[in-house]
C-alpha positions as CSV (number, residue, x, y, z in Angstrom):
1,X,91.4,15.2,167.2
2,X,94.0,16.9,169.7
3,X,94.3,20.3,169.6
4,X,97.3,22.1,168.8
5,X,99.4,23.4,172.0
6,X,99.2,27.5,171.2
7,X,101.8,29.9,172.2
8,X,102.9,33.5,171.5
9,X,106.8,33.9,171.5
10,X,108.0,37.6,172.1
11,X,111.9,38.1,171.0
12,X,114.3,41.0,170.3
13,X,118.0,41.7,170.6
14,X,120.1,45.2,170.6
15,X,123.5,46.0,170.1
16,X,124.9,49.4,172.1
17,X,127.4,50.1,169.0
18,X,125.8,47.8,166.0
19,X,128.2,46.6,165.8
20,X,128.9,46.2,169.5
21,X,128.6,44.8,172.7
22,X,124.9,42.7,172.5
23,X,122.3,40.4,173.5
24,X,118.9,39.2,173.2
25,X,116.2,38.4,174.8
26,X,112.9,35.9,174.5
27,X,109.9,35.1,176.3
28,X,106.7,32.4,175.7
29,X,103.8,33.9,176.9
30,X,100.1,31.4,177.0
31,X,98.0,33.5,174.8
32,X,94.8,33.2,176.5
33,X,96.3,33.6,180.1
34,X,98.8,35.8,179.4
35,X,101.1,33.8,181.9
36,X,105.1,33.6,181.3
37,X,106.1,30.2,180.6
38,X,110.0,30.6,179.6
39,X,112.5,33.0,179.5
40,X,115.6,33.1,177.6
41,X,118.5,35.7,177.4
42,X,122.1,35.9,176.6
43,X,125.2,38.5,176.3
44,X,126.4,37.0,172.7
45,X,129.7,39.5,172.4
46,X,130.1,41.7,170.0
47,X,127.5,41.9,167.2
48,X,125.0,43.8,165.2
49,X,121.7,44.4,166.1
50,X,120.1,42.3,163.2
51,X,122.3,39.7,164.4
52,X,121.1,39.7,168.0
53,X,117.7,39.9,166.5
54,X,117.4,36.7,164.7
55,X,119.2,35.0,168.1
56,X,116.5,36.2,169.9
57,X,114.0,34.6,167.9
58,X,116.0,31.5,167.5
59,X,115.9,31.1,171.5
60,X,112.5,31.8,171.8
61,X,111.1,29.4,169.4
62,X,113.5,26.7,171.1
63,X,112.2,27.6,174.4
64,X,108.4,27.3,172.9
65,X,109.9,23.6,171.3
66,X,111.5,22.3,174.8
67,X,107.6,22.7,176.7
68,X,105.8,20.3,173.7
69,X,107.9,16.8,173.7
70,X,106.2,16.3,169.8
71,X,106.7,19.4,169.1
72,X,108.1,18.7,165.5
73,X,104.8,16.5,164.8
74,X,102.9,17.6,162.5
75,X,99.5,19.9,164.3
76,X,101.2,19.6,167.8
77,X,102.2,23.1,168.1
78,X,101.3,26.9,167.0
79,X,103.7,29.8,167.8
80,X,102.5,32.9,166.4
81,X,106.1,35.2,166.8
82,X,106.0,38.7,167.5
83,X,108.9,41.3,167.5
84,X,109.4,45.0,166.7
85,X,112.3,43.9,163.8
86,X,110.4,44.7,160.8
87,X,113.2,42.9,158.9
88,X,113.5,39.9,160.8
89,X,109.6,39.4,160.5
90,X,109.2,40.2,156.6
91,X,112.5,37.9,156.2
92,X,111.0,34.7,158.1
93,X,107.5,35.6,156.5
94,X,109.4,35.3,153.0
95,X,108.2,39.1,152.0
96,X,111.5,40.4,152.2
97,X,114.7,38.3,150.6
98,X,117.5,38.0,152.8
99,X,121.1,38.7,151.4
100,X,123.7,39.4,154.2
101,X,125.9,36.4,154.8
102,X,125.6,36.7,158.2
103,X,122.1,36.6,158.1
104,X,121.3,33.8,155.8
105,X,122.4,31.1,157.9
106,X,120.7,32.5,161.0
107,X,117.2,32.9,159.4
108,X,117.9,28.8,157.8
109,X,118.3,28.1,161.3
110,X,115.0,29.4,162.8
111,X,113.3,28.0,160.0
112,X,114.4,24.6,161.0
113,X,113.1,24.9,164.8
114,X,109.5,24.0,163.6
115,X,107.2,22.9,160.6
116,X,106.9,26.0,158.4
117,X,103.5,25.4,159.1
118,X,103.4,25.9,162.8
119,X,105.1,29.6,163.1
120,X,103.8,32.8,162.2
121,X,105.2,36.2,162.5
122,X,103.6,39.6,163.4
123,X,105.1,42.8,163.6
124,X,104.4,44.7,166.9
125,X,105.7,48.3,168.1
126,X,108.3,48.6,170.4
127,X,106.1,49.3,173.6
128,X,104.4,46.3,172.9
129,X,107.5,44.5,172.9
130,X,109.1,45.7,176.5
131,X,109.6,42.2,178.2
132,X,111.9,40.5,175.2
133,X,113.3,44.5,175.5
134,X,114.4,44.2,179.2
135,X,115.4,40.4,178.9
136,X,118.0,41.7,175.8
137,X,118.8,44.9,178.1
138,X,119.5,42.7,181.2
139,X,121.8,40.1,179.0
140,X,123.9,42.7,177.8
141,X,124.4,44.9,181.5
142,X,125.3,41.2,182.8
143,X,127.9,41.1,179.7
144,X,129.4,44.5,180.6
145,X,130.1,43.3,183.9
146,X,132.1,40.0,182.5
147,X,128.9,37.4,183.4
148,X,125.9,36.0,181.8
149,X,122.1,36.4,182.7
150,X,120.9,34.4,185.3
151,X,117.0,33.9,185.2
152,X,116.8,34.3,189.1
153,X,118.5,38.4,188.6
154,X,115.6,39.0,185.5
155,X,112.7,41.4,186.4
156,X,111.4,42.1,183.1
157,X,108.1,39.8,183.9
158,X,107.5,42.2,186.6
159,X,107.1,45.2,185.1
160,X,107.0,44.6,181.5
161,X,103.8,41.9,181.6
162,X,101.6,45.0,180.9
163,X,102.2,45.3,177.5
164,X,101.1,42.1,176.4
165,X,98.6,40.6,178.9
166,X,95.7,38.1,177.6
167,X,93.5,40.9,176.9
168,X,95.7,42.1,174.2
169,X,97.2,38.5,172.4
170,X,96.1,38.2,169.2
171,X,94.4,34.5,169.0
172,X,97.1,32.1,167.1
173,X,95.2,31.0,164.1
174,X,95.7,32.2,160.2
175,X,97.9,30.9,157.7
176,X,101.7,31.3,158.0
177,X,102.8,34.4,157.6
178,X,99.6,36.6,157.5
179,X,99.7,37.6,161.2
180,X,101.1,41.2,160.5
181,X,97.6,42.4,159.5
182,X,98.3,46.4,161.0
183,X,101.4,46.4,158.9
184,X,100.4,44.6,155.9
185,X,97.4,46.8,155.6
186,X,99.9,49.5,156.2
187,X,102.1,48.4,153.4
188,X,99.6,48.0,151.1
189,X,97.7,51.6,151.4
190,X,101.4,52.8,151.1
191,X,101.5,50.7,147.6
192,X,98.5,52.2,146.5
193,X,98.8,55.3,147.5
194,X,100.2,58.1,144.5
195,X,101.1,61.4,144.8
196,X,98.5,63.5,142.7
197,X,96.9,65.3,145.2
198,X,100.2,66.2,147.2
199,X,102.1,69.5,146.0
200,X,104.9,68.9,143.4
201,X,106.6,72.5,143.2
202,X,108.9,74.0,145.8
203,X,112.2,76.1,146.2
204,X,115.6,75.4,146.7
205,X,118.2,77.2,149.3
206,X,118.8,80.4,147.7
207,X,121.9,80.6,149.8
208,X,123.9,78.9,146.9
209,X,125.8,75.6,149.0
210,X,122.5,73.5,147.9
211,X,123.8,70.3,149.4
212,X,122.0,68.2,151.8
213,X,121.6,64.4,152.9
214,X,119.0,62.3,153.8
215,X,119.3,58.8,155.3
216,X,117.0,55.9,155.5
217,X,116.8,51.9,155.2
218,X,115.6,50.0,153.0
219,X,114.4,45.8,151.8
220,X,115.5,44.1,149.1
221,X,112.2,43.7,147.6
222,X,109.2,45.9,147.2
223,X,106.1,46.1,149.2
224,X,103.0,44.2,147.5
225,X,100.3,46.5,145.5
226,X,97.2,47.4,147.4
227,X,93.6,48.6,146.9
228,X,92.2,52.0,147.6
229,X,93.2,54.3,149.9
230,X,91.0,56.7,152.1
231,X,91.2,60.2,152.9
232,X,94.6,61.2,155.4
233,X,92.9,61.1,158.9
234,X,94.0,64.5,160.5
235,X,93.3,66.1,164.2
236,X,93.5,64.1,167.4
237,X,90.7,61.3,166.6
238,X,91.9,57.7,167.3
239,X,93.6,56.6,164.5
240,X,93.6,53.4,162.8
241,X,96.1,50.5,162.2
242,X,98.6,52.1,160.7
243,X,101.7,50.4,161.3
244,X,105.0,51.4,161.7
245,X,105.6,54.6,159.1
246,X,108.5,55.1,156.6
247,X,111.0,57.0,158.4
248,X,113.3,59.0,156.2
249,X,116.6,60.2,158.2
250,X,117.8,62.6,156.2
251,X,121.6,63.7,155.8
252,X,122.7,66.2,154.2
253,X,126.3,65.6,153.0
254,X,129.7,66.6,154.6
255,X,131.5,70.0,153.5
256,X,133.0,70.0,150.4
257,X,135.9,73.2,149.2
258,X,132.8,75.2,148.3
259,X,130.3,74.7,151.0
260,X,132.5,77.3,153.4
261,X,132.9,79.9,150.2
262,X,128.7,79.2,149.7
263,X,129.3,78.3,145.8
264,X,126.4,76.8,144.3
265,X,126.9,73.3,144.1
266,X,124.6,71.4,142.3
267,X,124.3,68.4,139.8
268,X,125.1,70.0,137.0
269,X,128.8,71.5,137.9
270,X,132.4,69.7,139.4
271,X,130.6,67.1,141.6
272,X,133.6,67.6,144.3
273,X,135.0,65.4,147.1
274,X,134.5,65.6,150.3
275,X,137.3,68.1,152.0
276,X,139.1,67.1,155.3
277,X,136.6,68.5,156.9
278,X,133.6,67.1,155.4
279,X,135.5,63.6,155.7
280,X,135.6,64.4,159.5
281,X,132.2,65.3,159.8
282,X,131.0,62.2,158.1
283,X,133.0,60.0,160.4
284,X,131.2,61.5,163.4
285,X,127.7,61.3,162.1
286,X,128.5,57.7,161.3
287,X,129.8,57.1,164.7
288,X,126.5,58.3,166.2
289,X,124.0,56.6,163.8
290,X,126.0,53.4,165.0
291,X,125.0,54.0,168.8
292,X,121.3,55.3,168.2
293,X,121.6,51.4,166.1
294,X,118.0,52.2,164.2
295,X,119.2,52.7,160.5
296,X,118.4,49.8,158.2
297,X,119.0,50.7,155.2
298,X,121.1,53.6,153.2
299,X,120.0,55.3,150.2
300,X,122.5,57.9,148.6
301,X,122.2,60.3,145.9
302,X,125.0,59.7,143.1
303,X,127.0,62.4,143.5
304,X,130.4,62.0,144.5
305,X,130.0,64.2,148.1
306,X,127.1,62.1,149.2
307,X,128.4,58.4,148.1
308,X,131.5,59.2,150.2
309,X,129.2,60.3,153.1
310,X,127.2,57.6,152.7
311,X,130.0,55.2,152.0
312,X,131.7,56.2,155.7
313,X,128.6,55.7,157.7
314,X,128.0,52.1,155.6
315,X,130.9,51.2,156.3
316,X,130.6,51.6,160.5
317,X,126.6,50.0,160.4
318,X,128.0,47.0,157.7
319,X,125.0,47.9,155.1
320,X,125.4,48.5,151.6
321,X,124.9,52.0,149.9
322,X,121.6,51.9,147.3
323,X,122.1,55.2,145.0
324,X,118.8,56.9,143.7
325,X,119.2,59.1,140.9
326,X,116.3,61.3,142.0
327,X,118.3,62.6,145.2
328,X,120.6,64.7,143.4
329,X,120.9,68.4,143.9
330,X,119.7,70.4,140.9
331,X,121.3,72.0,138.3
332,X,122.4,75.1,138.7
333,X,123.3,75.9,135.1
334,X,126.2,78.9,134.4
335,X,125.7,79.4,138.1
336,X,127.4,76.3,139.3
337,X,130.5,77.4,141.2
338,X,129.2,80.6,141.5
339,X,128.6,83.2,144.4
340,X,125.1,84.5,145.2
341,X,127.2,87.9,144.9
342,X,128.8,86.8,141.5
343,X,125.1,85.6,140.4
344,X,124.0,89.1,141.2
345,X,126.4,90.3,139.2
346,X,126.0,88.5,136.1
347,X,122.7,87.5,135.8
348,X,121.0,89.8,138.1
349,X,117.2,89.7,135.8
350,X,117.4,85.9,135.7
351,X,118.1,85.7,140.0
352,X,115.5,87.6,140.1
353,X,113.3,85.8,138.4
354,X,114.2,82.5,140.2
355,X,113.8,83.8,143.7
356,X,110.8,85.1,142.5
357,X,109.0,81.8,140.8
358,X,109.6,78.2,141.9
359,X,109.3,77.9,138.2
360,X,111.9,79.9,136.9
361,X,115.3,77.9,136.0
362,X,119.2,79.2,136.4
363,X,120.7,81.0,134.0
364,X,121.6,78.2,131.0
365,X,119.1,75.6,130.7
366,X,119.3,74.5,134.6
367,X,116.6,73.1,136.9
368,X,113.7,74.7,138.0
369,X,112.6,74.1,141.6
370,X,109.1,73.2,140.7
371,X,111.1,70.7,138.5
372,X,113.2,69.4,141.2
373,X,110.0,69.0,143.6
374,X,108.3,67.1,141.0
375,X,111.4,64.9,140.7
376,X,112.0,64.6,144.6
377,X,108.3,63.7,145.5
378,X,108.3,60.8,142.6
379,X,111.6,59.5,144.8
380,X,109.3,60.0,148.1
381,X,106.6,57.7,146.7
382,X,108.7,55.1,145.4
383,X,110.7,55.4,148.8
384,X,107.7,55.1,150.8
385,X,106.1,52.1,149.5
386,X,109.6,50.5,149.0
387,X,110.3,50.8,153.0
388,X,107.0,51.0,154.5
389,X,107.4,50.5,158.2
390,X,111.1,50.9,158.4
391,X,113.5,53.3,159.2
392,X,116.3,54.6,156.1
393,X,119.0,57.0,155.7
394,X,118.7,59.1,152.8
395,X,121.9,60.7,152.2
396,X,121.4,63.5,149.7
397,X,121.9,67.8,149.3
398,X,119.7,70.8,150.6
399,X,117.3,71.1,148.1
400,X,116.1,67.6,148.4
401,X,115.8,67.6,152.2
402,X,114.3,71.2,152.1
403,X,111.9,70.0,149.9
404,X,110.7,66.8,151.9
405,X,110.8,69.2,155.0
406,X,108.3,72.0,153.4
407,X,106.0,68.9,151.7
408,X,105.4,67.1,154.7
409,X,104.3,70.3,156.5
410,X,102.5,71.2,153.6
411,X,104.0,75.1,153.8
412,X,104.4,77.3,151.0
413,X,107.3,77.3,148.3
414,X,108.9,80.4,150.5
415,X,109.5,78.3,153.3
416,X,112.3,76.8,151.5
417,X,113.9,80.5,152.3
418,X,113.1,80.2,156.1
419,X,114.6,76.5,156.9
420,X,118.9,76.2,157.6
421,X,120.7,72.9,156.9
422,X,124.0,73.0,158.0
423,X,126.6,70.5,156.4
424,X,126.3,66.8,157.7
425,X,122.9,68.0,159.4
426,X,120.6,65.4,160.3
427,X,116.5,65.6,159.6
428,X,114.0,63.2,159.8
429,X,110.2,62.8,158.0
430,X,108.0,60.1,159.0
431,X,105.4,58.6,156.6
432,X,102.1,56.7,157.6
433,X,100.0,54.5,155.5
434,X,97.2,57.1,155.6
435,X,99.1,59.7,154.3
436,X,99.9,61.9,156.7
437,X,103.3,62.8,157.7
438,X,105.2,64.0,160.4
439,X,108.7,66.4,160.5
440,X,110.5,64.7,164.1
441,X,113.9,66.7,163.6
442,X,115.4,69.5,161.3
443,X,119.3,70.5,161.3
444,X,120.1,68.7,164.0
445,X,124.6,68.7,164.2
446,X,124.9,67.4,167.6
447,X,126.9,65.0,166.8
448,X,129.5,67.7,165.2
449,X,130.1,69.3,168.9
């Protein structure tokens, strides 16, 4: 019996705007030489990044077609697909449903290329992914100076071979969609993990403005269950498979008319708008999430400041806002509205006791932050194993953010006291499948200046 012809495609795409100006790029690559057979590239206009994505892989697995005449015969050819879009992959591996319009009738199209049975997909990190990288870069220079890529300019297979050589290909064997096995195991110690061993109580901004956001993305589905989990790893030791974590960005919201005054502002008083200036500020964060182009989903807590910060950067990446009720700020009680100085004044004992105790509450039946840690590391789990492997903008207030902050270092509840979150600040957390996590940003308002 005739074996199979075996290839590895290689495919991404980028947009410098999303949407904006974009291309992608693909390469077939012999998997036991580790020899270039095709290249593909092409400046497509203006588009998002998912878009240019699923072009990418389109090209490539025509390009892996056009070298086997019979390709569409049944056993003639295996393409195992690799690419560093965690959504095109667990789309096309039918993990993930697929419900943007514009997406829909580019994923029917790849599936159309070849038998179902002849393409698998696997999930690889960026680095590993620098030759589709530079093909995509190269189409969309060539589009900014009004032309198209030419295969003769390309230099990607020069220096960007490296990262996937025969060494390191994966053989192309396994049933359809089971290549991803670093981010499937990932996935599923993130399923299985829960939260009983990681600390529930913590703090909240004594400061009074307790507003903050947090931004992340986010599948339409859930990640399948899993067995056990081990021990995190910790130290510098090699460290297994992990995958790609669950990034949270976090955002706090814009101002609001009591953010400047430093009123407490929780879930339990006005729930205001978003001022002039707040409305500003979320514009400019939006217009800077757009060119870093890595947000895949948005997650938003319901009140009123965050779904209008959320809504504004939506609106620029063309996503759709998800609210989760566990991202709310907490209840303040009779201090809602309220001063720290006007707190002092009229409920001096019970301040006291709630700067004292993460599990004192406000004055009138209001939330406790050992409460609101409990509430906000539930949302963390689900989050996690929701979006393992991909990258979300949590939009949400400063004792949420705070809190993630000071549990993913594992500090003390009086580091809640020690951390500043400016309005329309942006943090980030990232999660791994073993349990660990790691703070990559705190407070940062760049984009404000």
């Amino acid at each position: 019996m005739t074996q199979p012809r075996q290839f590895v495609v290689e495919a991404d795409g980028g947009s410098r705007g999303n949407p904006g100006p974009a291309g992608y790029g693909a390469v077939v690559i012999d998997p036991v030489t580790g020899e270039t057979l095709a290249e593909a590239a092409e400046y497509i206009g203006v588009a998002t990044n998912n878009v240019a994505e699923y072009k990418g892989l389109i090209a490539g697995l025509k390009a892996a077609r056009a070298l086997v005449p019979d390709a569409s015969a049944d056993g003639a050819l295996r393409v195992r697909v690799r690419m560093d879009s965690k959504l095109v992959v667990e789309q096309m591996s039918g993990r993930w449903k697929i419900k943007h319009p514009d997406m829909k009738p580019l994923a029917a199209e790849a599936a159309r290329i070849l038998p179902p049975s002849a393409v698998t997909y696997e999930w690889i990190p960026r680095e590993k992914n620098k030759h589709a990288d530079r093909l995509a870069n190269e189409a969309m220079d060539a589009g900014r100076r009004g032309e198209q890529w030419e295969p003769s300019a390309s230099t990607a297979s020069l220096d960007t071979r490296g990262s996937g050589s025969a060494m390191d290909l994966p053989p192309v064997s396994g049933p359809p969609g089971d290549a991803a096995a670093g981010a499937a195991r990932a996935r599923a110690a993130l399923a299985g993990r829960t939260g009983a061993a990681r600390d529930a109580t913590a703090p909240a901004d004594a400061a009074g403005s307790a507003q903050a956001a947090a931004t992340s993305t986010a599948p339409t589905d859930t990640a399948p269950a899993a067995a056990a989990t081990t021990a995190p790893q910790v130290g510098w030791a090699a460290a297994p498979d992990l995958g790609a974590p669950a990034t949270f960005v976090l955002l706090r919201h814009g101002e609001t008319a009591l953010t400047p005054e430093k009123r407490f502002s929780g879930s339990g008083g006005s729930d205001p708008e978003l001022s002039a200036v707040g409305r500003r500020q979320a514009e400019l964060i939006a217009g800077a999430l757009a060119a870093r182009g890595t947000i895949e989903e948005i997650v938003s807590s319901p009140l009123r400041r965050c779904r209008e910060t959320a809504g504004a950067v939506a609106a620029r990446l063309g996503l759709e806002v998800r609210i989760e009720d566990g991202l709310r700020e907490t209840d303040f009680g009779a201090w809602e509205g309220l001063t720290f100085a006007e707190v002092r004044e009229r409920h001096g004992a019970d301040l006291d006791a709630w700067l004292g105790s993460a599990k004192a509450a406000p004055t009138g039946g209001g939330e406790s932050f050992a409460e609101v840690a409990r509430r906000v590391a539930a949302t963390r789990d689900r989050l996690t194993t929701r979006y393992a492997g991909r990258t979300i903008l949590l939009v949400t207030h400063v004792t949420p953010i705070k809190t993630l902050v000071r549990l993913a270092l594992g500090a003390p509840p009086e580091a809640m006291f020690r951390m500043e979150l400016s309005a329309a600040s942006v943090s980030a957390v990232a999660y791994y499948a073993d349990g660990n996590a790691s703070v990559r940003l705190l407070n940062d308002t760049s984009h404000l200046r």
